[in-house]
N, C-alpha and C positions, 0 to 999 in steps of 0.2 A: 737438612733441606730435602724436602718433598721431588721426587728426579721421574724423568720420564723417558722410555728410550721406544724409538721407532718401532712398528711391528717385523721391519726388516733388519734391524740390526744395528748398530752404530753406537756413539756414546751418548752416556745420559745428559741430558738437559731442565734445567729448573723447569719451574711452576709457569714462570714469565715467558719464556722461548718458546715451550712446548704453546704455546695459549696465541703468543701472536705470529706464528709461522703459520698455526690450521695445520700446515699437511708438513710431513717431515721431506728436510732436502733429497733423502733416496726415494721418497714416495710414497713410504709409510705411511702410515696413522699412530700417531702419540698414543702411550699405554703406561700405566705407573708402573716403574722399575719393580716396585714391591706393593703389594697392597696391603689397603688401614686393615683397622680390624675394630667391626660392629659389636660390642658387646656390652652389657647390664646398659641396656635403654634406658630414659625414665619411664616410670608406669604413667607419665600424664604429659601430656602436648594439645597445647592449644590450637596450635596452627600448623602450617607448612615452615613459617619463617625460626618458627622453635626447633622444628625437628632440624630444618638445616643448621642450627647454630650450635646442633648436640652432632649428627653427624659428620659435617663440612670435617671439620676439625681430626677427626677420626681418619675419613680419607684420603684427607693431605693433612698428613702430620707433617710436624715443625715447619707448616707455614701460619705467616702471621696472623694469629686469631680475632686481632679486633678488624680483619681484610674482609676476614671469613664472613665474620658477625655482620660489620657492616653492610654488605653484600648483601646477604639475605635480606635484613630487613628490608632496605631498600627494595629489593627486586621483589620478594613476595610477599608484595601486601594484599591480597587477596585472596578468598575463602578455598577450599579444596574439599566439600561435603563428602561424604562417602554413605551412598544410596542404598540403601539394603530393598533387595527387591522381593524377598522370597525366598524362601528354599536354600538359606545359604546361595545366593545369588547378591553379590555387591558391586555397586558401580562407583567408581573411584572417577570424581567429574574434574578433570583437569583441564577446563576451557573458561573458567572464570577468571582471567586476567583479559588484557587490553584489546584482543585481536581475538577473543573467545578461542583459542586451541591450547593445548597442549602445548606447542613452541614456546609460549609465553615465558615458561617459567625455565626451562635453559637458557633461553635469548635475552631474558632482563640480570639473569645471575652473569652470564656471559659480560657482559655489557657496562654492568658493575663493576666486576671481576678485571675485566680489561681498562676500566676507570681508574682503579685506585690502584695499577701495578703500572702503568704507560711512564713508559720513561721521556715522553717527551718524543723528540726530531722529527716535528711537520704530522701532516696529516695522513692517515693509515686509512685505507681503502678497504671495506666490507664487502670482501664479495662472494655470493652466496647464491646455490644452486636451488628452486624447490619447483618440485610437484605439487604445491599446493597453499599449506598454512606456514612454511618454514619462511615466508620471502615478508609476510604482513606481520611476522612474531620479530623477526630480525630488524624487520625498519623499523618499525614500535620502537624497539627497547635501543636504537642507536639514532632517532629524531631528532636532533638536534646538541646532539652528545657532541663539544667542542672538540675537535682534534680528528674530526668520523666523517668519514664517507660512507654511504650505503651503494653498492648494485648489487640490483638483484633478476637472476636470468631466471623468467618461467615460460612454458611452452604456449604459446600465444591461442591456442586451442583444448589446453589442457586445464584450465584452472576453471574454477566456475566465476560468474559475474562478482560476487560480494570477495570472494576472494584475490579478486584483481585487483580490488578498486581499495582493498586493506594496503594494496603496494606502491598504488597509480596516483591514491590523492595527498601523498605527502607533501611532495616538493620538497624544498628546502635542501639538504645535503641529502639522499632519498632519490635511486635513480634507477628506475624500474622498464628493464629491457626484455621485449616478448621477441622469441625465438623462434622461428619458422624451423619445427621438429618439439620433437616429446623431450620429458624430462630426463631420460639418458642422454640427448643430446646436450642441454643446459650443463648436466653432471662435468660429461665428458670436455666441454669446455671452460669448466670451471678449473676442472683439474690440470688439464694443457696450460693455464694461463699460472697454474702453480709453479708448474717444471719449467717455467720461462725465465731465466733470472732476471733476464734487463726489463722485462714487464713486471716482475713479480717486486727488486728494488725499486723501479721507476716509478709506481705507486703504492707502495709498502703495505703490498697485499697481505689481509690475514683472512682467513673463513669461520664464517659463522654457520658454517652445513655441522652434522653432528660428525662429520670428520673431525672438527676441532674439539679439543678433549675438554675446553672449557663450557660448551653446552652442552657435553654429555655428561659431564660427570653431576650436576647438580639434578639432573634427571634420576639418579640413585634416590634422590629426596625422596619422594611419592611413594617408592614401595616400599621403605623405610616408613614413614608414616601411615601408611595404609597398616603396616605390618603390628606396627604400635598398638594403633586402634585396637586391632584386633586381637592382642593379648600375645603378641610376640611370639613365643614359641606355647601357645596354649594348644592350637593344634593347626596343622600341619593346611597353609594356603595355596590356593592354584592361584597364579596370577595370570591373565590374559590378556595378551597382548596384540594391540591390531599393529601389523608387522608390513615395513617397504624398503627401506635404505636398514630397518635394524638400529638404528640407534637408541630408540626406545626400548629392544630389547636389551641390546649391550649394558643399558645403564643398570637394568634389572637384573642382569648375570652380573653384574660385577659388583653391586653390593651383599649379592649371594655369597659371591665366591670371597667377600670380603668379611662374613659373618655372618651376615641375617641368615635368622633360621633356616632348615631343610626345606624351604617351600620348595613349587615345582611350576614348570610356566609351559604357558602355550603359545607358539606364535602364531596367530590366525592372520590369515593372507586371503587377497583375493583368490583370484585365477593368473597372476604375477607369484609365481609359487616357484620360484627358485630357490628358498631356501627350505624348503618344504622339501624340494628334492635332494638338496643338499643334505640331511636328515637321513633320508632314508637310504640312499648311495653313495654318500661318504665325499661324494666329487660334485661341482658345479661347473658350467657352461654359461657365459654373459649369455645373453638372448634379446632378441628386442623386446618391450614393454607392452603391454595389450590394456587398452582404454579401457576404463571401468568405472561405474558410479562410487564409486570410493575412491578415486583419485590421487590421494595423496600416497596410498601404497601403492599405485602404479609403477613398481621399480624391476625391473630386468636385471639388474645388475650390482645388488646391494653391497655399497662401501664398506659397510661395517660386517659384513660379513669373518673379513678380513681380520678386524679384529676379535672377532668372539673366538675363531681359530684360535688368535697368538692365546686367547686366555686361559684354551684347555688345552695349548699345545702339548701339557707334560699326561694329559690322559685323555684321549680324542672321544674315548668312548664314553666318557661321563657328558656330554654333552645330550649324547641320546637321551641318557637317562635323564637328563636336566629341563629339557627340552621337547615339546611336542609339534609338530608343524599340521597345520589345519588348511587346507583352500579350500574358498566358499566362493558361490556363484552370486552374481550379480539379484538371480530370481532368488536368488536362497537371502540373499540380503536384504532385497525388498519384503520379502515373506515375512521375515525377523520384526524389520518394522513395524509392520503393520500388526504383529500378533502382541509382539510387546508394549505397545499402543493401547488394540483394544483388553491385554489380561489388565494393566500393571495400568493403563494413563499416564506411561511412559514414554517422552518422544528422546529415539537415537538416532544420531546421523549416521551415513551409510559405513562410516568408517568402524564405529563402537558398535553397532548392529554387525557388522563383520565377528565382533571379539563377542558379543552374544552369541550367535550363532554355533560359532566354534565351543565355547563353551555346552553347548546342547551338545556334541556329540561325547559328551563321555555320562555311561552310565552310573557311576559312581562319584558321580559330580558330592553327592552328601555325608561325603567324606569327611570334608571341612568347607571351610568356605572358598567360596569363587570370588576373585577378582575381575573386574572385568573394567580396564582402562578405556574410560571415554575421553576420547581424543578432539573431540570438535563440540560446538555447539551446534543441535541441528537444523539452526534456521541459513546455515551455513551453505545448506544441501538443500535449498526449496521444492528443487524438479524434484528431487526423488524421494524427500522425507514427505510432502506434501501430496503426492501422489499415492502415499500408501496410505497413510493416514486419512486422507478426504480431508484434509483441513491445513489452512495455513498455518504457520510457524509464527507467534509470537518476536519482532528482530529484537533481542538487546542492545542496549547503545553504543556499543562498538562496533555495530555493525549497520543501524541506525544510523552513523551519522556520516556516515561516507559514502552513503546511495546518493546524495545529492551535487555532491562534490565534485571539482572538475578534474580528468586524470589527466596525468600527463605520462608519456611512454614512449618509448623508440624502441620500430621496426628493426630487427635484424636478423640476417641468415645463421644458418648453425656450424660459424668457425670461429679457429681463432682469430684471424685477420680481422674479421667483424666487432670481436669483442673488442679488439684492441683498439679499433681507432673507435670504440665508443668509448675507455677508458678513458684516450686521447682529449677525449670530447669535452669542453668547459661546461 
């Protein structure tokens, strides 16, 4: 059996515990006692849903394979193109699922995953921290899922309009709470309502933030199939990462450190550059968060930091080498924009122009190829993709079809008290 033990210590727990706790009883974050091992690929993959039904398997061994299989297909049934722009320059678009981002595809495998392992006793409470596309990717994929509850805390000033309203017009089991404060506040009351037991029983809280190792680990997918494409170990990939809580990186270190070839990564940041400093001084400091057109990595205080620690705890130093940290400015991001627009008739939203960007500083970029994870669609970001560009944004219909839609939302302060008697709340 597949076991998973806290970043702080404790004993191991299955596949099922680790998945519906979210966050471990001392506070931890869930991590595989042992990790798979990536090895002889096939030379051909059709999809996202293929590569997970050849990887899943790998990194949670001796769990049930037709769990595994099932799961993906279900959950990723949508395309994941991989853009060649030039230059050994690739954009790897991971925002064609339900809610156009990236969250998609941890939060429908999550979702799945948490489906066909639920042991049953009453209904289980989804409650979930985001800055941005994590809160519209988690209700999506748990909408009407029998036996689910969804809240979801985002900072009532922080989100942009299209991305509110991915969380506002559900209804139904779907109950989306704006936060008077930023996304570390959301976090930090996310986590408080963890370490509560008689809240935490009394609604049989689990999380769906990339704390939970159930939406991180199928985030491994992508750079496993990016990797594929590109000939495995034919030569040697940067992968770029637009980086805020680190989940997205984590997922990517840890099918690294599970096999996939010597690539090497970049985490590109705004001006929320804590782990960037983390990098380069060995130590980190929470700080508060600083607003920015890319939003979603507006994080001061990344969760998962935590865990990329436990991974290279036995060689701290390989991390540097593994790892590059980029901050890029808001002007530096609109610039991005706008020039990858007019070389390429490429539109990026402000998040994946972040992981552009970052990629332009290294001169030996034609090394091998560039990854460069697009994390959003950019009609997502109108003010600022549309401004740089002189032209509107085309909406897909998933984004499309909930401008017209009535939201629904409850006002609350940034505590626990607050959260709890909305929990309370029928």
């Amino acid at each position: 059996m597949t076991t998973f033990v806290s970043t702080r210590g404790g004993a191991p727990v299955s596949l099922a515990d680790a998945l519906f706790a979210g966050l471990a009883p001392d506070g931890g974050l869930f991590v595989p006692t042992t990790l798979g091992r990536l090895d002889a690929p096939p030379a051909l993959v059709h999809d996202l849903a293929d590569t997970a039904r050849w990887a899943g398997p790998r990194l949670l061994p001796e769990t049930d394979r037709a769990v595994l299989d099932r799961s993906a297909t279900a959950a990723l049934d949508f395309p994941l193109p991989l853009v060649d722009l030039g230059d050994d320059l690739f954009v790897l678009e991971l925002f064609h699922g339900p809610t156009h981002a990236f969250k998609d595809i941890g939060a429908r495998y999550m979702a799945r995953l948490m489906s066909e392992m639920d042991p049953g006793g009453g209904t289980r409470t989804v409650l979930v921290a985001t800055s941005g596309d994590t809160g519209g990717a988690v209700a999506h994929a748990f909408h009407g899922l029998e036996g689910y509850r969804v809240v979801v805390l985002f900072p009532k000033d922080g989100v942009s309009e299209r991305q509110r309203r991915q969380m506002t017009t559900l209804g139904g089991n779907v109950s989306a709470l704006a936060v008077s404060g930023v996304f570390d506040d959301c976090q930090r009351m996310a986590k408080e309502a963890f370490r509560d037991p008689r809240l935490r029983a009394r609604h049989r809280l689990t999380s769906a933030n990339s704390i939970n190792i159930g939406r991180l680990l199928p985030q491994s997918f992508y750079y496993v199939h990016a990797a594929i494409l590109l000939g495995w170990a034919k030569r040697p990939i940067r992968f770029v990462v637009p980086s805020g809580n680190l989940g997205n990186l984590c997922a990517g270190l840890l099918a690294h450190l599970s096999g996939m070839p010597d690539h090497s990564f970049v985490s590109a940041m705004n001006v929320n550059r804590a782990f960037a400093d983390f990098l380069s001084a060995g130590t980190v400091e929470p700080r508060p968060s600083i607003p920015t057109s890319s939003n979603a990595m507006d994080v001061g205080d990344p969760s998962n930091l935590e865990r990329i620690r436990w991974l290279y705890r036995d060689d701290p130093a390989r991390l540097q080498r593994d790892v590059t940290g980029v901050s890029v400015t808001d002007a530096e991001t609109s610039a991005c924009i706008a020039d990858v627009y007019a070389s390429r008739g490429y539109m990026l939203d402000p998040h994946s122009a972040v992981g552009v960007c970052a990629h332009r500083r290294f001169p030996d970029a034609g090394r091998g190829p560039s990854v460069v994870l697009a994390t959003a669609h950019p009609a997502k970001f109108p003010d600022v993709v549309e401004k740089a560009i002189g032209r509107s944004v085309p909406l897909p219909p998933g984004i499309a079809g909930v401008m017209e839609k009535e939201e629904h939302m409850r006002h609350i302060s940034a505590d626990l008290g607050a959260l709890s008697a909305a929990l309370d709340a029928p």
